[in-house]
C-alpha positions as CSV (number, residue, x, y, z in Angstrom):
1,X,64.9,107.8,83.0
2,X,65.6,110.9,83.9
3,X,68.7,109.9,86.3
4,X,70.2,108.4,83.4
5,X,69.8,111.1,81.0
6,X,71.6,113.6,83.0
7,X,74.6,111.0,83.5
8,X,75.2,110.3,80.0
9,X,74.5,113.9,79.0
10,X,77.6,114.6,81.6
11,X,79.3,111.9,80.3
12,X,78.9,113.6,76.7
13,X,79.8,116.3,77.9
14,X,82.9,116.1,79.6
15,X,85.4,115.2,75.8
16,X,87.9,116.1,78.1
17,X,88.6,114.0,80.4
18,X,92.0,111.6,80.8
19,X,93.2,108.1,79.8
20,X,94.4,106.3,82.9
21,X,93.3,103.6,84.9
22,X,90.2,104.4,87.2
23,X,91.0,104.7,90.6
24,X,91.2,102.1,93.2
25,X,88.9,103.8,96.0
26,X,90.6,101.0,98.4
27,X,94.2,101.7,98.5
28,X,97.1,103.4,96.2
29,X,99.0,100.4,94.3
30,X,102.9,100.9,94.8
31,X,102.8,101.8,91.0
32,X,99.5,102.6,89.6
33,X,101.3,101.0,86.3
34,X,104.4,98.7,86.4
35,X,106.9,99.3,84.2
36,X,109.0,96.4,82.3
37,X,112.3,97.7,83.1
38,X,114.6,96.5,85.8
39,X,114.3,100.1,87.5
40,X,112.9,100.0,91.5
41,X,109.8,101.9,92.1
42,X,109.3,103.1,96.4
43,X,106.9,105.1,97.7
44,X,107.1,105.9,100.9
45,X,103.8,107.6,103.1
46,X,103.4,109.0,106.2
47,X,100.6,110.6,107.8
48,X,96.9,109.2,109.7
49,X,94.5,107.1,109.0
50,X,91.0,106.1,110.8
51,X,90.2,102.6,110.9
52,X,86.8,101.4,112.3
53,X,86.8,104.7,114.3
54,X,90.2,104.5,115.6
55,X,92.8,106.8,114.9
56,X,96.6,105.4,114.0
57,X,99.6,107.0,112.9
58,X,101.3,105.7,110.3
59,X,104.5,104.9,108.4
60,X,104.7,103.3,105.7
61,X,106.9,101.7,102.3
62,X,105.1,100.6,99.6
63,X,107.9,99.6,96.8
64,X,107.0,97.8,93.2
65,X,110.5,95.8,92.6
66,X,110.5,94.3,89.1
67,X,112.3,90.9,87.9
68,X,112.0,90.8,84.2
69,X,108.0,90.1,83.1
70,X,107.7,89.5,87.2
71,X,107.1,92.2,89.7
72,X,106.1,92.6,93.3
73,X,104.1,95.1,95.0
74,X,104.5,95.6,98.7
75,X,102.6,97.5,101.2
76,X,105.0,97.6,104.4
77,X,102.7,99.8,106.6
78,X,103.3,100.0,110.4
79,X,100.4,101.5,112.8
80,X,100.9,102.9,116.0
81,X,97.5,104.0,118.3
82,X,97.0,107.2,120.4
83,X,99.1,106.0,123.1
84,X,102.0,105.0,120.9
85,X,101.4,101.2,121.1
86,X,101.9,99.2,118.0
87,X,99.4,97.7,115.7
88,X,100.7,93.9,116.5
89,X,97.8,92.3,115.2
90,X,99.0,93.3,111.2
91,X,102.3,91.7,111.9
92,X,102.0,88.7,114.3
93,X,101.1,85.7,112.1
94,X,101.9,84.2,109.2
95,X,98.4,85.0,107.4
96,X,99.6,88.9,108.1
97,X,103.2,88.4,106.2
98,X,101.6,86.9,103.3
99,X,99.6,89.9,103.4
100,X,102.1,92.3,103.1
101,X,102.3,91.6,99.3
102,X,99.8,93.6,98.0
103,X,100.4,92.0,94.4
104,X,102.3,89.7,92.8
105,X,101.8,89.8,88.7
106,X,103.7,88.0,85.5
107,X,103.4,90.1,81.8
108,X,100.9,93.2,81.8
109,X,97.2,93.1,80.5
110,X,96.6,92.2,77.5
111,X,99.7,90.0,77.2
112,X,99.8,86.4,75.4
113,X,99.9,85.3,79.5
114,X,99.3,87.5,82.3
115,X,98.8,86.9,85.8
116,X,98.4,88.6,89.2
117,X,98.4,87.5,93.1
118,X,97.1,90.0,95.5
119,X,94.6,92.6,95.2
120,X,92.3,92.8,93.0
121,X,90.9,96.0,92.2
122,X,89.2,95.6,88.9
123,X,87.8,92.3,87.4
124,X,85.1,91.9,84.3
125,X,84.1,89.0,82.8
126,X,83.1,89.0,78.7
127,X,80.4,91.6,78.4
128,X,79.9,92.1,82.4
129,X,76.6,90.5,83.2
130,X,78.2,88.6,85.4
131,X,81.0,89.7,86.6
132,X,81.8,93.5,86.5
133,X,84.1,95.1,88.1
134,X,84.7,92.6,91.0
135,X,87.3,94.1,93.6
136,X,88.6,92.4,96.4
137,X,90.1,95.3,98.4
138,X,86.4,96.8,98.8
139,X,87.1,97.1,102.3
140,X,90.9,97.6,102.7
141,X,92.8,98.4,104.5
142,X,90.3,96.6,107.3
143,X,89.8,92.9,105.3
144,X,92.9,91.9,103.1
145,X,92.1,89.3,100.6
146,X,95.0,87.8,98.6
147,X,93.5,86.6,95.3
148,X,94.6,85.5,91.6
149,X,93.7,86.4,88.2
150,X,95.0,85.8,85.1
151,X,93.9,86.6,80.9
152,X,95.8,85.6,78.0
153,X,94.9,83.9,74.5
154,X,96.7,81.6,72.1
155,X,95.3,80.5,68.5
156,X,92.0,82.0,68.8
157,X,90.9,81.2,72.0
158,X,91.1,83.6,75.3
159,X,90.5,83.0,78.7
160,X,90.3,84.8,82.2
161,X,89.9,83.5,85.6
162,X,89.8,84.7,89.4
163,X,90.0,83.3,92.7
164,X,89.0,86.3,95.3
165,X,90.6,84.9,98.3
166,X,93.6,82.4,98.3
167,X,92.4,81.9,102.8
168,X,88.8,80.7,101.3
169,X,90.2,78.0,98.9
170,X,88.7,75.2,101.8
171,X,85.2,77.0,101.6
172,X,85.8,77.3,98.2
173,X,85.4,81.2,97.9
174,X,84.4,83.1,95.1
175,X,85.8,81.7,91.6
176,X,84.9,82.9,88.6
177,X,86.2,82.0,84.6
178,X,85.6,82.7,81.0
179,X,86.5,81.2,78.2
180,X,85.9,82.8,74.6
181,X,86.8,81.7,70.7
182,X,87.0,84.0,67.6
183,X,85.0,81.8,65.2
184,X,87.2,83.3,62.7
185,X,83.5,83.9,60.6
186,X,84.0,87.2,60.3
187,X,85.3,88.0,63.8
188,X,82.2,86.5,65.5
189,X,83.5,85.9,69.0
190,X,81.5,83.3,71.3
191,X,82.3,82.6,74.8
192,X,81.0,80.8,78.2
193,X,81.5,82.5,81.7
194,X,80.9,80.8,85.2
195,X,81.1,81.7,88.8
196,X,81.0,80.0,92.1
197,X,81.2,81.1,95.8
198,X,81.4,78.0,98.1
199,X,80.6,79.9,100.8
200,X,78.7,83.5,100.9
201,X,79.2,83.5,104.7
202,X,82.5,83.6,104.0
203,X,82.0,87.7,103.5
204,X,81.1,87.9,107.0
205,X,83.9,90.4,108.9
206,X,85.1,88.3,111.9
207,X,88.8,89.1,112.8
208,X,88.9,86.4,115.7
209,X,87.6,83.7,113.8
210,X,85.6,82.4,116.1
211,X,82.2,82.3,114.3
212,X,80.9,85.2,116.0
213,X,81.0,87.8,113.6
214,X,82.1,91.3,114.6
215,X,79.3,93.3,115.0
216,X,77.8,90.7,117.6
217,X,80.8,89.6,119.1
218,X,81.1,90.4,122.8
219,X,84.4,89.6,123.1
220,X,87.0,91.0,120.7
221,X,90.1,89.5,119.8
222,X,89.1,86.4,122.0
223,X,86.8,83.3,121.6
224,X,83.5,84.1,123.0
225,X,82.2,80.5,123.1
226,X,85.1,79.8,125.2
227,X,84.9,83.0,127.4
228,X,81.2,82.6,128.0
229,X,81.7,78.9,129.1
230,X,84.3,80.3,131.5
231,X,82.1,83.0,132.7
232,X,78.9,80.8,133.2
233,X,80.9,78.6,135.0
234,X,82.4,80.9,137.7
235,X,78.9,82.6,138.4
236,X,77.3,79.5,138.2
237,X,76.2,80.0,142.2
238,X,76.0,83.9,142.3
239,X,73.6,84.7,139.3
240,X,72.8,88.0,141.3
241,X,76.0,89.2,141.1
242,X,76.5,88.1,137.3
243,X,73.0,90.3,136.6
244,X,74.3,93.2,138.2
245,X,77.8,92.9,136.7
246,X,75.7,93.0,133.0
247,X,72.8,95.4,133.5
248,X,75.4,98.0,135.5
249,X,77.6,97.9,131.8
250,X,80.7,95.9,133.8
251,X,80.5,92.7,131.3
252,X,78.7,92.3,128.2
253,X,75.4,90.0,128.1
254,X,76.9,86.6,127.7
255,X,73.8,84.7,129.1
256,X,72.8,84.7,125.9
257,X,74.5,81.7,124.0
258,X,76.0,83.8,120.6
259,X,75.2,83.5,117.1
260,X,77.9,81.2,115.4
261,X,77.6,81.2,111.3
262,X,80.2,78.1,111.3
263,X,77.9,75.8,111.0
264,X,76.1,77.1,107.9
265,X,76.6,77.3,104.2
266,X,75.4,78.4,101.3
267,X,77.0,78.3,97.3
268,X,75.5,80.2,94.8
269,X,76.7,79.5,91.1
270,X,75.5,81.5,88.2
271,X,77.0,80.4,84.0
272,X,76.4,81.9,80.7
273,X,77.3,82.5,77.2
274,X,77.6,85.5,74.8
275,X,78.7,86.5,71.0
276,X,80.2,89.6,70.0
277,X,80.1,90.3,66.3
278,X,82.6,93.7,65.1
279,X,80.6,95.9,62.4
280,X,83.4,98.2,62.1
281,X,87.1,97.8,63.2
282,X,89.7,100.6,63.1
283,X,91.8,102.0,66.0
284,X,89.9,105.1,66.4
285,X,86.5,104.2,65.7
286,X,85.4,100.7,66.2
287,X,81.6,99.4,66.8
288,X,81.0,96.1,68.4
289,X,77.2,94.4,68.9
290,X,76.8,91.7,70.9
291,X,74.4,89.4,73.1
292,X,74.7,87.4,76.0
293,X,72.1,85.3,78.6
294,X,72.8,84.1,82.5
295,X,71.7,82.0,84.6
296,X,71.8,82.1,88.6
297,X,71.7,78.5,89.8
298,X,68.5,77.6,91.9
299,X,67.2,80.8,90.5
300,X,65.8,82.3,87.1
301,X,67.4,83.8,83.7
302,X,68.5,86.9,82.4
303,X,69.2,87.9,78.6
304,X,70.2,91.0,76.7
305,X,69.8,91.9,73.4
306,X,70.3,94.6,71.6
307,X,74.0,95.1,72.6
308,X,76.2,97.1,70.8
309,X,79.8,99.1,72.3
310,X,81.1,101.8,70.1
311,X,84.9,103.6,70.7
312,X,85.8,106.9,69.2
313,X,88.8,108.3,69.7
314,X,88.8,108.4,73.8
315,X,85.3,108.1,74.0
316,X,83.9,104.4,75.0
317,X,80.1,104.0,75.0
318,X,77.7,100.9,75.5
319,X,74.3,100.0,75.6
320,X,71.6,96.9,75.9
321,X,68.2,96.2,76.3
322,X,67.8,93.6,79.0
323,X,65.4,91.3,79.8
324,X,65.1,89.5,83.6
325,X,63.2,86.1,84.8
326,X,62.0,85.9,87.7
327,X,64.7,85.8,90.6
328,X,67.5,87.2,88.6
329,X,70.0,89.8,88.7
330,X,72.5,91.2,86.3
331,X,75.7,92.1,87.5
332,X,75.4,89.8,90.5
333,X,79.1,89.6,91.0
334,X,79.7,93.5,91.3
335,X,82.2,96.2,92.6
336,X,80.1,95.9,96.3
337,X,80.1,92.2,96.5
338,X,81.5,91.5,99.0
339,X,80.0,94.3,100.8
340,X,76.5,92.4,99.8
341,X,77.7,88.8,100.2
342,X,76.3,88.1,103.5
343,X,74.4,90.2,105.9
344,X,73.1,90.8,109.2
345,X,69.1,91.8,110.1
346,X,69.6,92.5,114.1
347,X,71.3,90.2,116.2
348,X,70.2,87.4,115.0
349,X,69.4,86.2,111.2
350,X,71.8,86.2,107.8
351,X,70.9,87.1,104.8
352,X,72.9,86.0,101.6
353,X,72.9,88.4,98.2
354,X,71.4,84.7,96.7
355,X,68.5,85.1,99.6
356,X,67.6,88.1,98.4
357,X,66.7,87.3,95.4
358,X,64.0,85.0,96.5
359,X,60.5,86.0,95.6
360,X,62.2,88.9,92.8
361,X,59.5,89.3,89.8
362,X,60.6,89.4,85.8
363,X,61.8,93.1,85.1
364,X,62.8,94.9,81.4
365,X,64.8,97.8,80.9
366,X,68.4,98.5,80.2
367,X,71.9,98.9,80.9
368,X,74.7,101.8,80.0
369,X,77.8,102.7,80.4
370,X,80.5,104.9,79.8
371,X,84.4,106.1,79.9
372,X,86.0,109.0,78.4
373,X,89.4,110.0,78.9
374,X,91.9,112.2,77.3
375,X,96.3,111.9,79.0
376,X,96.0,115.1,80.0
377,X,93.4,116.2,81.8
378,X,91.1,113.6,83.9
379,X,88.7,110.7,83.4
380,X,85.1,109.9,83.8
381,X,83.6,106.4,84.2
382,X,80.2,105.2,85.0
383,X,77.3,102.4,84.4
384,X,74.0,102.4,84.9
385,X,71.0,100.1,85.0
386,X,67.4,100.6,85.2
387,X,65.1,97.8,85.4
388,X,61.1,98.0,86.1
389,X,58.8,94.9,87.1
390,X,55.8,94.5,89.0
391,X,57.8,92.4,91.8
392,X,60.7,94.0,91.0
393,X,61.0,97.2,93.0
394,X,64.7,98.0,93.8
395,X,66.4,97.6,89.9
396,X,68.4,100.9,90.0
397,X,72.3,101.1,90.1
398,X,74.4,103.9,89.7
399,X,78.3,103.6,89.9
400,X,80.1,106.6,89.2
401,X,83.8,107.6,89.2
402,X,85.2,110.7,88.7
403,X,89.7,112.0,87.9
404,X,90.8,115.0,86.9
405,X,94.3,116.3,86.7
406,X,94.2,120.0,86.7
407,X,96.6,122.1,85.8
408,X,100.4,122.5,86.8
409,X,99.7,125.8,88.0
410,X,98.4,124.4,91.4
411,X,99.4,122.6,93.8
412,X,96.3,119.8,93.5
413,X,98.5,117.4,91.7
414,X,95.0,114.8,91.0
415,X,91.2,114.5,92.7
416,X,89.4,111.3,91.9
417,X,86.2,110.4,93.6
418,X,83.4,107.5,93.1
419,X,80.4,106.4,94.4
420,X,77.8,103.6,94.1
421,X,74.3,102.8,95.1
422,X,73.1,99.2,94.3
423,X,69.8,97.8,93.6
424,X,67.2,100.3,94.9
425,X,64.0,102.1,94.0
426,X,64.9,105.8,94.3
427,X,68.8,106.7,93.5
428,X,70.7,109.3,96.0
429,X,67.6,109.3,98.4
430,X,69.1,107.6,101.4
431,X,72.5,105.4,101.9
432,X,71.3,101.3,101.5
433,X,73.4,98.4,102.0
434,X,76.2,98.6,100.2
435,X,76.5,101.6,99.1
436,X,80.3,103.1,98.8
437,X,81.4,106.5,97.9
438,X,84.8,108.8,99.0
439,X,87.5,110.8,98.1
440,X,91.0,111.4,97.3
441,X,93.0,114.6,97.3
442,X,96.4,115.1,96.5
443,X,98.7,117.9,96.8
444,X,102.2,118.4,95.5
445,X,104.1,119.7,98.6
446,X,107.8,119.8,96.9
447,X,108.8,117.6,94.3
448,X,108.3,113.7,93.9
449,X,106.1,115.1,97.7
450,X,102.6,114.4,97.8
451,X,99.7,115.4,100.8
452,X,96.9,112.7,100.5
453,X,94.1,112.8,101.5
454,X,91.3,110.2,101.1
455,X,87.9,109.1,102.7
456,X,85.7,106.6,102.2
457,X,82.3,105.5,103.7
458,X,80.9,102.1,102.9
459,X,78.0,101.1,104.5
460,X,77.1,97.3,105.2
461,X,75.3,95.2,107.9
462,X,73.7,98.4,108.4
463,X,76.6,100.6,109.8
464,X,78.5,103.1,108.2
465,X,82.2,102.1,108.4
466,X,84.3,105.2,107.8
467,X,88.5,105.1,106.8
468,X,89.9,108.0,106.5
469,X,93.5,108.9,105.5
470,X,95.7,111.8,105.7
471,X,99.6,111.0,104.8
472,X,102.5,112.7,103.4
473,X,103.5,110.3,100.2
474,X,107.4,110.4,99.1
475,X,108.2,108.8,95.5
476,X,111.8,107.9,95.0
């Protein structure tokens, strides 16, 4: 309780903050918001950046070129290593072209028809339960995903859908969609949201697609099945010399047949419903209450009610009472997902996010959240949730987000920073799995001249993974 008392109290406290998008902690769009004109936009970067603990220089173009209600975002970045070599493996297949385009989009939100290919940074469903703020760039620039969504409305009825990875539609990957109707009773608003992920394992990192995923694999950038089998067969005769080879640090231990997740698969599906009912309506003060309930298939319930949202002026708040069965989880579908998606515990056994929620008791408690935001200045954005249960010991999550703009009279042109923890006992006590948080800096070096710096941690099959990036970014 008292966690969230001081965040909302900051939230309170802070009326000055900016309206803007929040920030994508993965990656600067081209254009943080497309225009409708005919007008191109470049920016062009170049600087360092750390990537799995190597260090690259790099150049890069990163241009949003309009075509009416189309546009197309680009991210034409080329990596060289410490010795100068080039960064091939971005650039020599057909999969890596395709991901050049960081977005592809039709209309802007909130269009009659709007639609975007590419990244995803920023994808709720209804009322959030279960979907909230989905991103599919979590872990770029390491893991591209190229994935759709698209919102629109005609005669009452709205919709939104999302496909997270356009390379997981045989698994399927993660799909998601929502369908709503004003009743026209008032403005009562009822609508149905489901999900799906074919294939959690899916999540699993593995940039030589050979089952082995890359924390385990002994053998980077090359089949290790079919390098072991090689290997076993030429020291078939001379095991003495293989043992020596291993235990002396020359080859890794291949005797050991590797763990392969290609031959296992596991869905997980959650569906729902939810009303929304507007007690007032006005452009700078509006209250909204609402209720919705979900179900995670296989699994147990979740409900919440009281809900109500209220806007003032730049000032967005929400709260809800919540209620959980046993084996359920709000916000399933979350910022870290695919950070959470599938896991390793040593060398040796997965765990799904759906696994995990095996043996979870019932839990009560409640959910809040936040964004205030004023042109000039910055923003602030956070949720919070804070479930208790007998068997449910780890229902705290905190996602914070922080921009502020200060004033010409510097050089610091913008600092934004965020950070999450997911589902744990004791916030801000020690980094869990999943848990992301970083920086950006930017400097104004001469004009339409930026210095950016950004660093992020996220932390997942147990490891920290740290990118960090320090580039000179030109807009013209």
């Amino acid at each position: 309780m008292k966690v969230a008392f001081v965040f909302f109290a900051l939230l309170a406290a802070l009326t000055l903050a900016t309206a803007q998008e929040a920030t994508d902690p993965a990656f600067e769009p081209p254009m943080s918001q497309p225009g409708s004109d005919s007008q191109v936009r470049w920016n062009g970067t170049l600087g360092m950046v750390i990537m799995n603990g190597k260090v690259y220089q790099q150049f890069g173009l990163r241009p949003d070129i309009p075509f009416g209600k189309f546009g197309v975002g680009l991210d034409l970045t080329f990596r060289f290593d410490a010795d100068g070599n080039f960064k091939k493996d971005e650039w020599n297949t057909g999969r890596a072209y395709v991901e050049k385009i960081y977005y592809v989009r039709y209309g802007q939100p909130g269009d009659p028809f709007y639609a975007r290919a590419g990244a995803l940074d920023n994808v709720t469903l209804g009322y959030g339960m279960i979907m909230r703020r989905y991103s599919n760039t979590i872990q770029y620039p390491e893991v591209k995903r190229i994935g759709f969504y698209t919102e629109g409305g005609v005669d009452g009825y709205s919709w939104q859908a999302m496909l997270n990875s356009v390379s997981e539609l045989d698994q399927p990957g993660l799909m998601a969609a929502r369908l709503s109707y004003d009743t026209g009773l008032q403005g009562l608003t009822v609508g149905a949201t489901v999900a799906h992920d074919g294939n959690q394992f899916a999540g699993l990192t593995d940039k030589d697609h050979d089952g082995v995923p890359d924390r385990l694999d002994l053998f980077p950038n090359r089949n290790d099945f079919r390098i072991r089998d090689q290997l076993l067969s030429s020291f078939h005769n001379d095991t003495t010399t293989r043992d020596y080879l291993i235990d002396n640090g020359f080859l890794p231990d291949f005797r050991k047949a590797p763990v392969s997740y290609n031959d296992i698969k596991e869905s997980v599906t959650e569906f729902g419903a939810d009303a929304g009912f507007p007690l007032v309506k006005g452009s700078k003060f509006s209250v909204w209450t609402y209720a919705q309930i979900a179900k995670i298939a296989r699994h147990g319930w979740g409900w919440s009610f009281p809900g109500a949202r209220m806007q003032v002026g730049p000032l967005t708040l929400s709260g809800e009472y919540r209620q959980y069965g046993k084996e359920f989880r709000g916000e399933f579908f979350n910022f870290t997902y695919e950070l959470e998606r599938a896991q390793l515990q040593g060398d040796s056994l997965f765990i799904t996010k759906e696994k995990a929620l095996n043996n979870l008791g019932s839990a009560k408690g409640f959910f809040g959240d936040a964004l205030i935001s004023i042109q000039t200045f910055g923003y602030l954005y956070g949720w919070y949730e804070d479930m208790h249960g007998a068997q449910y010991h780890d229902g705290k999550t905190l996602y914070g987000e922080l921009g502020v703009t200060p004033p010409q009279v510097t050089r610091m042109q913008k600092l934004t920073g965020y950070y999450m923890q997911p589902n744990v006992h004791t916030l801000l006590n020690r980094v869990t799995e999943g848990t992301i948080y970083g920086a950006k800096l930017y400097f104004a070096l001469a004009r339409n001249v930026s210095l950016v710096y950004d660093h992020r941690i996220t932390y997942y099959n147990g490891q920290n993974h740290r990118t960090v990036r320090v580039e000179t970014m030109v807009s013209f």
